[in-house]
C-alpha positions in Angstrom: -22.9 75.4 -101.1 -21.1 76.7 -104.1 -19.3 74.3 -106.6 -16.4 75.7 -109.0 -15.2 73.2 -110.7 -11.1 73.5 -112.2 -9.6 72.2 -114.5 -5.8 72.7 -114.9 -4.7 73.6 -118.8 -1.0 75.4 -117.3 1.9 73.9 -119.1 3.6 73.8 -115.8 3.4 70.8 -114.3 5.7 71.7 -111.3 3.1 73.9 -109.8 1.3 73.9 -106.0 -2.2 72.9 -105.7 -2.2 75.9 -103.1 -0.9 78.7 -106.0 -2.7 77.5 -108.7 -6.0 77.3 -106.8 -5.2 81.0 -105.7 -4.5 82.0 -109.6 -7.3 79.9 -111.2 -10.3 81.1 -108.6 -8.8 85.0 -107.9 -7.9 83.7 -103.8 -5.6 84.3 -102.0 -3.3 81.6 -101.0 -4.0 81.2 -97.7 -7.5 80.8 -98.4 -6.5 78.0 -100.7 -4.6 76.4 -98.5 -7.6 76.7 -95.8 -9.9 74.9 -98.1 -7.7 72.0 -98.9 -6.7 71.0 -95.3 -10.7 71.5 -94.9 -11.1 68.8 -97.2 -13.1 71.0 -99.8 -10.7 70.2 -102.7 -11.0 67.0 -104.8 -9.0 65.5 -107.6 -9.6 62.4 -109.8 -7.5 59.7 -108.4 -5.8 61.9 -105.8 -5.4 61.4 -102.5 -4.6 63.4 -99.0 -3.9 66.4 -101.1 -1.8 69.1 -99.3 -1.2 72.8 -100.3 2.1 71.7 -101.7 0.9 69.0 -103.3 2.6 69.3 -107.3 -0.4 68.8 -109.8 0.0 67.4 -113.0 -1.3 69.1 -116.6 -4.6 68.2 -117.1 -5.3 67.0 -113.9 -9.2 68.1 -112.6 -10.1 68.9 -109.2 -13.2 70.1 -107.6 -13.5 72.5 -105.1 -16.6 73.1 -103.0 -16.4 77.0 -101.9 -18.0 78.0 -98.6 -21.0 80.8 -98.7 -19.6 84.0 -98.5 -19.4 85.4 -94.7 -21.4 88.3 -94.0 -20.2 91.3 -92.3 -21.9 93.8 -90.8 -19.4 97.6 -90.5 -21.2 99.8 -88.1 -20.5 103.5 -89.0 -18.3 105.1 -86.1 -16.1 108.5 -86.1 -12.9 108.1 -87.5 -10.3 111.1 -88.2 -9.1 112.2 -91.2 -9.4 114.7 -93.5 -11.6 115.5 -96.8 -9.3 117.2 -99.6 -12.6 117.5 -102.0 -16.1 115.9 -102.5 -18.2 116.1 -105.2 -21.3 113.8 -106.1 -19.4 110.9 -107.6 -15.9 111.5 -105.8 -14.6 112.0 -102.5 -11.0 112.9 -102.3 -9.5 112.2 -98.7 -6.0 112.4 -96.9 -5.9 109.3 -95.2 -3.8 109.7 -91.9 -0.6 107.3 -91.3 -1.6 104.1 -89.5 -5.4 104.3 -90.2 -6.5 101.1 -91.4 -8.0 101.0 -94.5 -10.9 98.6 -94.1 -11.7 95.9 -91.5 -9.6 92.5 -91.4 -8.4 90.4 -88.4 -7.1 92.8 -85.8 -8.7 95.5 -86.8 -12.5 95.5 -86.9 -13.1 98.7 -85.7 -12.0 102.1 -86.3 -11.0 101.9 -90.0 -11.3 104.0 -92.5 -14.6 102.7 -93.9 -16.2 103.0 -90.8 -15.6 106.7 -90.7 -16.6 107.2 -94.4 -20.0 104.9 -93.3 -20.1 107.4 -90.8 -19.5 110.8 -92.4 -21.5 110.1 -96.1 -24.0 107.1 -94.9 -25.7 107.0 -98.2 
């Protein structure tokens, strides 16, 4: 496991554990809040932290960051249209509705999987 340690130099001492996790490590929020109720963020001297917990200046905490999830996208045929393509570009008009890449509730069928499918190098 991956250990980032934080330590918070904001002048605002009003401000969520959950928000200034999400600013500090480049997460989103919700992940934030996901790893403190997991238990994955630590503070000197604090205790049963909560994603609105306020933090104080200077106040450290540890957070232990879970390995990155692997995904596999298998290329599949996907509509939409290629305005140009070079070597370096590709210039498309991306239909409304079409997903851009795979997230929850949509893991197929996006618009990644057609590029995967149409330029697979």
């Amino acid at each position: 496991m991956e250990e980032n340690r934080v330590e918070l130099t904001v002048s605002d001492p009003a401000a969520r554990l959950d928000v200034f996790l999400s600013g500090a490590l480049g997460i989103t929020r919700s992940f934030a809040q996901r790893l403190i109720k997991e238990g994955r963020v630590s503070g000197e001297g604090a205790k049963g932290l909560k994603p609105s917990s306020r933090v104080p200046v200077g106040e450290e905490y540890a957070i232990i960051l879970p390995e990155p999830e692997g995904m596999e996208i298998e290329p599949e045929p996907v509509d939409f249209d290629v305005v140009y393509k070079d070597e370096d570009l590709i210039v498309i008009n991306k239909p409304a509705g079409l997903v851009v890449h795979p997230a929850p509730g949509h893991w197929r069928g996006t618009l990644v999987h057609g590029l995967l499918w149409r330029y697979p190098d």
